[in-house]
One Martini backbone bead per residue (centre of mass of N, CA, C, O) as a GRO file, in nm:
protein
  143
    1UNK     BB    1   8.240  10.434  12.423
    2UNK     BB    2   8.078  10.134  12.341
    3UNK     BB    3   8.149   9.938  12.118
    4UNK     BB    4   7.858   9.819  12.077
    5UNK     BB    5   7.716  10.102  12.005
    6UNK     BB    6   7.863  10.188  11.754
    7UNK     BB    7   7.658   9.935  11.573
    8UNK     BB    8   7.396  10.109  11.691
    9UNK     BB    9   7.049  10.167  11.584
   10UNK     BB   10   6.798  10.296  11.694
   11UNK     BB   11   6.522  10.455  11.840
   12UNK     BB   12   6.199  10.663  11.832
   13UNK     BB   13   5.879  10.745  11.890
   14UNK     BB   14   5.884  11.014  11.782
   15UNK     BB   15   5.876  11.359  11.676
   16UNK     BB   16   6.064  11.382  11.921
   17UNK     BB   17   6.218  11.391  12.240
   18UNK     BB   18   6.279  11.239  12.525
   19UNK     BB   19   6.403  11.249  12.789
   20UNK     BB   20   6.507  10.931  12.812
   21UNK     BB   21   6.653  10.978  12.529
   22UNK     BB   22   6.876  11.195  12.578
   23UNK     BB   23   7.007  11.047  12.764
   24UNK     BB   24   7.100  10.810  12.578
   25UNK     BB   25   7.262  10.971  12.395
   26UNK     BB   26   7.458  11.067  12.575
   27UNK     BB   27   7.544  10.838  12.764
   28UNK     BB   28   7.531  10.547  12.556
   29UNK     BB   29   7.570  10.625  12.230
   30UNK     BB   30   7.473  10.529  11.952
   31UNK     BB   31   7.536  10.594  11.620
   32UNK     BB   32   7.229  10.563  11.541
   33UNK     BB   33   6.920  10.647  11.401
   34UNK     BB   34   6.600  10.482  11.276
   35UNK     BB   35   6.321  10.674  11.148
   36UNK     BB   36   6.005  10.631  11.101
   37UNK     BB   37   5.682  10.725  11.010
   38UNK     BB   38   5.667  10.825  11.356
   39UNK     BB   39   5.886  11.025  11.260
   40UNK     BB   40   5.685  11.211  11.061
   41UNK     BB   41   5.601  11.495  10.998
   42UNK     BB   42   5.340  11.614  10.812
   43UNK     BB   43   5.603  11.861  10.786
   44UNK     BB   44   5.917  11.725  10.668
   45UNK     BB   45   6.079  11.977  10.733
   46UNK     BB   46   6.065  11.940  11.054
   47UNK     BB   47   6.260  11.736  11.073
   48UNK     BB   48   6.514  11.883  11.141
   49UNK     BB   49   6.471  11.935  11.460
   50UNK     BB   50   6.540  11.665  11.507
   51UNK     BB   51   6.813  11.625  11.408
   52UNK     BB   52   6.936  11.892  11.568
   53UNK     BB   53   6.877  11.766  11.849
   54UNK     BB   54   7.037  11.482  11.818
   55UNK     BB   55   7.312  11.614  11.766
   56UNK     BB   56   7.360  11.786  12.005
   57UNK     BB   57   7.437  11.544  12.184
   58UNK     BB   58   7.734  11.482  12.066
   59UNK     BB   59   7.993  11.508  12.100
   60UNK     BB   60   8.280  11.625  12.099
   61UNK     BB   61   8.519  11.460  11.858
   62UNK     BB   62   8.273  11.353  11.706
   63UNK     BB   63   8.050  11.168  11.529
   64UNK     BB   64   7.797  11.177  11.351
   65UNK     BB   65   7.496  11.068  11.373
   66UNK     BB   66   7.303  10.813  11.251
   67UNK     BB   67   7.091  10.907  10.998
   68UNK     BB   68   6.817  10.704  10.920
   69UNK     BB   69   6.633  10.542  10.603
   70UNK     BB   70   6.313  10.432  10.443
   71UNK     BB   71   6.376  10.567  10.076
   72UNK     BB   72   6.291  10.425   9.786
   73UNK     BB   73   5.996  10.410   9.696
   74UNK     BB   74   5.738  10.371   9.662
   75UNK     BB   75   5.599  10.152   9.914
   76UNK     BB   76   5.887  10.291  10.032
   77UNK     BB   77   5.813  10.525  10.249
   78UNK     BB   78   5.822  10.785  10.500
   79UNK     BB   79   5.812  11.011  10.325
   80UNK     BB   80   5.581  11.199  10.209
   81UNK     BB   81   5.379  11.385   9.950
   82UNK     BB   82   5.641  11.633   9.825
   83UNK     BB   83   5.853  11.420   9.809
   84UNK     BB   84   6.037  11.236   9.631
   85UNK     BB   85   5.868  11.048   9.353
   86UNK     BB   86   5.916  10.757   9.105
   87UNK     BB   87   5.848  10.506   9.274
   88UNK     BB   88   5.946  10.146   9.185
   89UNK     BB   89   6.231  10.050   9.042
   90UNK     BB   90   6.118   9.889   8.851
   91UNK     BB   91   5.963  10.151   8.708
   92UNK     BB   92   6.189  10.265   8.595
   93UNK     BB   93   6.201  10.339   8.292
   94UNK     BB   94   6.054  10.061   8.236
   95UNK     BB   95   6.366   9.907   8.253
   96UNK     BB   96   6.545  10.069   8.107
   97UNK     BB   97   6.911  10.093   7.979
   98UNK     BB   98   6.939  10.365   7.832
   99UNK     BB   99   7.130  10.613   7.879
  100UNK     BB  100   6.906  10.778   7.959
  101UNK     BB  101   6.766  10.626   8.187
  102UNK     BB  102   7.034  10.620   8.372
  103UNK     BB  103   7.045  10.931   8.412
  104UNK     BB  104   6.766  10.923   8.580
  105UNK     BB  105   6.805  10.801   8.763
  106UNK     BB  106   7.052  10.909   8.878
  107UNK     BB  107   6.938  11.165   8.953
  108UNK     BB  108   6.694  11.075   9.152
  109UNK     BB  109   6.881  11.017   9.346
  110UNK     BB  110   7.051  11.290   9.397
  111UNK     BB  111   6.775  11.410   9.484
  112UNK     BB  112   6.712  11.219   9.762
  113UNK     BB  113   6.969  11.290   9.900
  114UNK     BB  114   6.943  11.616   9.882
  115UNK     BB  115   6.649  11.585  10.061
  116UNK     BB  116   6.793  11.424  10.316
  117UNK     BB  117   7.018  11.614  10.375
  118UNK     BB  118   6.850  11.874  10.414
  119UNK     BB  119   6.708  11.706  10.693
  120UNK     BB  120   6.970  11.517  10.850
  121UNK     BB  121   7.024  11.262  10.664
  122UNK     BB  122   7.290  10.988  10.615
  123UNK     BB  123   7.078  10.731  10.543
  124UNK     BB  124   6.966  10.512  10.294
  125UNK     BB  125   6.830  10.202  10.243
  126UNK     BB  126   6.796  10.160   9.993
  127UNK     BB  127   6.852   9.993   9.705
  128UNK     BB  128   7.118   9.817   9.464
  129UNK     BB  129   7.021   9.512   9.477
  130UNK     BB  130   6.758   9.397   9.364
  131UNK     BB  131   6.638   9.039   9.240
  132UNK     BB  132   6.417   8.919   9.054
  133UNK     BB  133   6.375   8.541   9.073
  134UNK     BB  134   6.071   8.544   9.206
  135UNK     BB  135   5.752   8.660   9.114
  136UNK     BB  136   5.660   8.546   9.395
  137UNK     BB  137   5.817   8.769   9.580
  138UNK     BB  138   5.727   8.981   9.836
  139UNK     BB  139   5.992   9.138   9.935
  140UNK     BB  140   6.040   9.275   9.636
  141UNK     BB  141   5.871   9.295   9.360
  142UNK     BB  142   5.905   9.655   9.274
  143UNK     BB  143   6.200   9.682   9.423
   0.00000   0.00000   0.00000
């Protein structure tokens, strides 16, 4: 594996792998894929196949490939439907830090780990500090 791969997260077109992308993970691996909308079916349950497709790729006595998304909650969510969502970070908990409310988030956080772990996602790109410092700032907003 080069080293140069070691630190690529890929991507992949569909909802399945294609030949030509089995051979690429095989091939020259990189770290491994970041998730997009367009690879998430519609019984979001069934992205396991997809997952344990892309590791069974994986060499032995390597590290599993890092499946990534960016599952934030409020508008920025690849994953619809009934997964975990509390909406947008800014709107958690209406703001408050009191004790009640910060174990609320924390619940929620270990919820939405907890349900991307079962689907073979080992990265979600959520934020830890996004600050909102500028009110007209649309890239943060109420992330």
């Amino acid at each position: 594996m080069s080293k140069a791969a070691q630190i690529i997260l890929a991507a992949i077109e569909a909802q399945t792998l294609s030949d030509e992308e089995r051979a690429f993970f095989k091939g020259q691996p990189p770290a491994g894929v970041t998730l997009f909308s367009r690879n998430i079916p519609e019984d979001y349950l069934n992205l396991t196949e997809l997952n344990q497709s892309l590791q069974s790729l994986r060499s032995q006595n390597t590290p599993p490939f890092i499946v990534a998304i960016d599952q934030e909650g409020g508008r920025v969510r690849r994953i619809k439907g009934s997964f975990p969502n509390e909406g947008p970070a800014l709107d958690l908990c209406s703001g408050s830090t009191d004790e009640a409310s910060l174990k609320f988030i924390e619940n929620y956080g270990h919820k939405v780990g907890t349900a991307l772990k079962s689907l073979g996602i080992n990265l979600n790109f959520a934020p830890v500090l996004d600050i909102l410092t500028e009110p007209t700032n649309d890239a943060i907003g109420d992330r």
